[in-house]
C-alpha positions as CSV (number, residue, x, y, z in Angstrom):
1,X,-15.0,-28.6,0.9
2,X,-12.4,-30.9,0.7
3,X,-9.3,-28.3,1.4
4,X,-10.7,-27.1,4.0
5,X,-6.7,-25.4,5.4
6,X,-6.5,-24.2,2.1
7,X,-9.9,-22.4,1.9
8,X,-8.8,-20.6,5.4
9,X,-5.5,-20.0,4.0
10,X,-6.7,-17.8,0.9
11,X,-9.1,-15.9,3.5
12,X,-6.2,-15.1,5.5
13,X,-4.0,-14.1,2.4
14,X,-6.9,-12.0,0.9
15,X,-7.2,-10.2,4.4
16,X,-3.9,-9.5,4.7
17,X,-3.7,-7.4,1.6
18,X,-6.4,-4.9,3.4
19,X,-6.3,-2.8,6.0
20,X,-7.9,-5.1,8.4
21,X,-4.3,-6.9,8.5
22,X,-2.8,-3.3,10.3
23,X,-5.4,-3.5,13.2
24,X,-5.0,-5.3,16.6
25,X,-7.9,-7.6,16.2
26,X,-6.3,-9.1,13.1
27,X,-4.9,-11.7,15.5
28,X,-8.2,-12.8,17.1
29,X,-9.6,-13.1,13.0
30,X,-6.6,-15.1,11.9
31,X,-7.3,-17.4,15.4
32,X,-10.9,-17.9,14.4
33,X,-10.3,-18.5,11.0
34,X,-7.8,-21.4,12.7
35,X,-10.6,-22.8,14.7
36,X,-12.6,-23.4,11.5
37,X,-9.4,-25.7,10.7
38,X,-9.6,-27.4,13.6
39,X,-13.4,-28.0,14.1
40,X,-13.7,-30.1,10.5
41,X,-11.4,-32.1,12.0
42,X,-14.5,-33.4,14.7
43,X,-16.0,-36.5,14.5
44,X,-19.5,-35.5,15.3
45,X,-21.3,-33.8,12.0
46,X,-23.6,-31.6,13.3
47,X,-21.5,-30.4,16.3
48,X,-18.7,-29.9,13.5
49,X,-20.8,-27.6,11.1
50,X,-22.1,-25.3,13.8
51,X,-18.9,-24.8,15.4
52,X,-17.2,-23.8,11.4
53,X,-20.8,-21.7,11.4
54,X,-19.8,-19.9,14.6
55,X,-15.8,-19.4,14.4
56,X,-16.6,-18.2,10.1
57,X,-19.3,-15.5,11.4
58,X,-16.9,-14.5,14.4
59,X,-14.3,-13.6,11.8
60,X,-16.3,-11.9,9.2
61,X,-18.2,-10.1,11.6
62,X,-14.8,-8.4,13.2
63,X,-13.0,-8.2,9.6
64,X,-16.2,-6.0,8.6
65,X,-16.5,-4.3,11.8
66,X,-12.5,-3.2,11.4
67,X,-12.8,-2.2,7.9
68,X,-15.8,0.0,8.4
69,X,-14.1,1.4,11.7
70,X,-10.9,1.7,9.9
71,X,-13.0,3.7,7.1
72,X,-14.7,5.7,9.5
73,X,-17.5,4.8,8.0
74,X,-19.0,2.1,10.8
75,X,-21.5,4.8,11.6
76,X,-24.1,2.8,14.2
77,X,-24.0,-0.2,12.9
78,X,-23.5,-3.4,15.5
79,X,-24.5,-6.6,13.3
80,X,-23.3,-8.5,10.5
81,X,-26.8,-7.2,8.2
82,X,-26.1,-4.0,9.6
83,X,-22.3,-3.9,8.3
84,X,-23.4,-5.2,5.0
85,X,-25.6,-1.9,5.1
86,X,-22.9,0.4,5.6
87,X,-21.0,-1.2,3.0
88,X,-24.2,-0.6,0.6
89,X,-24.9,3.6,1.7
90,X,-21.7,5.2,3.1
91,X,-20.7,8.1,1.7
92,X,-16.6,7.8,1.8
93,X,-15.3,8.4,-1.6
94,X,-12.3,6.8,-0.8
95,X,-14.0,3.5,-0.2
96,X,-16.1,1.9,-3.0
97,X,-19.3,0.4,-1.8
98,X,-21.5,-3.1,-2.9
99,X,-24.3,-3.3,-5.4
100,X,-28.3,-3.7,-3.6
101,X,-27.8,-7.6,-5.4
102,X,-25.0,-8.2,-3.4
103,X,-25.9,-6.6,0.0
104,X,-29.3,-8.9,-0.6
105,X,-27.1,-12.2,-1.3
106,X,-24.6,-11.6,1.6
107,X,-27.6,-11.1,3.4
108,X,-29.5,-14.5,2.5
109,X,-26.2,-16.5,2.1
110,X,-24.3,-15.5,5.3
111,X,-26.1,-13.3,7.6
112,X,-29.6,-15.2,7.3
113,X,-27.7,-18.5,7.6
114,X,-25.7,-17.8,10.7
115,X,-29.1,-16.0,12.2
116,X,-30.9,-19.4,11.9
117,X,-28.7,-21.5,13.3
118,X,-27.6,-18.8,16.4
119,X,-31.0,-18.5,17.2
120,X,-32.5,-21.5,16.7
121,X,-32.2,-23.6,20.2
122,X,-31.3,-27.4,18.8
123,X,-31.4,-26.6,15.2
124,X,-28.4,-29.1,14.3
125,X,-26.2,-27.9,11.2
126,X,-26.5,-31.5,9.4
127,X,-25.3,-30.5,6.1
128,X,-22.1,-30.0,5.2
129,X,-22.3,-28.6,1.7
130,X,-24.3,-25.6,3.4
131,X,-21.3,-24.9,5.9
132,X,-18.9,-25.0,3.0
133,X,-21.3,-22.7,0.8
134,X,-21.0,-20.4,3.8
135,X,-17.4,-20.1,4.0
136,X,-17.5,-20.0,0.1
137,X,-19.2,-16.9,0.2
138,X,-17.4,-15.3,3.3
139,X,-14.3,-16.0,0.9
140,X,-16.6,-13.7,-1.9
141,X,-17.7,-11.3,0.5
142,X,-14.2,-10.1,2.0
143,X,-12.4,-10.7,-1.3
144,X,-14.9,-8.2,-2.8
145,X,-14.6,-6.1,0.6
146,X,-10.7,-6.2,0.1
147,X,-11.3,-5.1,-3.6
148,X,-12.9,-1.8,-2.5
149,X,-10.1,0.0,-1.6
């Protein structure tokens, strides 16, 4: 990803159209989403990946958990895969919800990702291109989140 700023930048612009901009934790989003900025500035490849791994997932996984709370439609769910379930089957007709194709890529792209290298003791993030695929389809993910409502 070569614009790495403005990548983080059209996040932040897309999450600031929704209603995860009015809540309280948008601050701690928009700081993780900074951190992502500052770790591909790291020398040291693999650390740099995991630490854009870990700082993306922090921010997607409040940005979700403040639009489903926001929606009242957060129901049980604690988890990332969990989230992308609620978004899939709740029942808020003010709220559109995502196809069984994209709960399923979400899942493999982002949630699956993340889950390997979190719990994975020394599995190194080497490549790049995978990172950047990640935050790709975060970017999808909350722009399509943004779109339903």
């Amino acid at each position: 990803m070569k614009n790495i700023k403005a990548e983080i930048q059209t996040i932040t612009t897309i999450l600031e159209a929704t209603s995860i901009a009015d809540d309280n934790n948008f601050s701690k989003i928009k700081s993780e989403l900074n951190e992502v900025i500052s770790d591909h500035k790291l020398k040291k490849q693999g650390k740099k990946n995991l630490l854009k791994i870990v700082h993306t997932t922090r921010a997607l996984d409040t940005s979700l958990k403040v639009f489903l709370t926001h929606h009242s439609i957060l129901d049980n769910a604690h988890s990332l895969g969990q989230y992308l379930y609620r978004l899939r089957d709740h029942n808020n007709n003010d709220v559109g919800t995502i196809t069984e194709n994209q709960r399923r890529l979400y899942q493999t792209e982002i949630v699956d990702l993340r889950n390997d290298y979190m719990h994975n003791a020394r599995k190194i993030a080497t490549d790049e291109s995978e990172v950047n695929n990640l935050i790709s389809n975060m970017h999808i993910l909350l722009k399509t989140v943004a779109g339903l409502e």
